[in-house]
N, C-alpha and C positions, 0 to 999 in steps of 0.2 A: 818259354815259360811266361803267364801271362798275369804282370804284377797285381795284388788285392783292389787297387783302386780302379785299375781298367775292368777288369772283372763284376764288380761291384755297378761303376758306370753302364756297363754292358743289359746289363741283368734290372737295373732299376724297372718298376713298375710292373715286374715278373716275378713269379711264381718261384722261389728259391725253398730247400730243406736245408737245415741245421742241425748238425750232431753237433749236442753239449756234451759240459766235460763229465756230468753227472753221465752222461747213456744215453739221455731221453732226446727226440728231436723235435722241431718245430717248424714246422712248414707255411709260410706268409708269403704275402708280397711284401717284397724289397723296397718303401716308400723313399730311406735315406740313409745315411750313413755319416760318419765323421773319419779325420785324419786316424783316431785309437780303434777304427771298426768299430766301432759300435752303432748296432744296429738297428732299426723302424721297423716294424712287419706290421703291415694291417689284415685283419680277418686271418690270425694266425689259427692253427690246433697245434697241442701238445701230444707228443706220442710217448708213451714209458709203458712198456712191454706190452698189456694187451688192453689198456688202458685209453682213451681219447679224451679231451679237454679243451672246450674250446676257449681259447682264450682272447681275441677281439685287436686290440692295439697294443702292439710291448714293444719297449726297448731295449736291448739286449748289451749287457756290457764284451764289449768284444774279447777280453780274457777269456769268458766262456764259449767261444764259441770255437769248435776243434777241425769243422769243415760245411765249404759252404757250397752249394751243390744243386743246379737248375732244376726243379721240379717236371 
């Protein structure tokens, strides 16, 4: 099993998708992170069913986020 912060390390400045807890995903680059996961994505999109949204630089509270998964 391979713990949140290696994983996390692993993947910096890579292409990662997020399933939040709403449904919708977001797919960035992985800039940074903290000890709570919370998350950096630059040059993110939002996906909610058939919908696209670009969204640019967000921080992501890590409560929200359900799986984190290399693009």
């Amino acid at each position: 099993m391979v713990k949140p912060s290696g994983f996390l390390n692993e993947h910096l400045d890579e292409k990662v998708e997020l399933l939040l807890k709403d449904g919708s995903t977001i797919e960035g680059t992985l800039i940074g992170y903290d000890d709570h996961m919370n998350l950096v994505l630059e040059d993110s999109e939002e996906k909610k069913k058939d919908k696209h949204r670009r969204i640019g630089t967000i921080v992501l509270r890590g409560n929200n986020v359900v799986t984190i998964n290399p693009a």
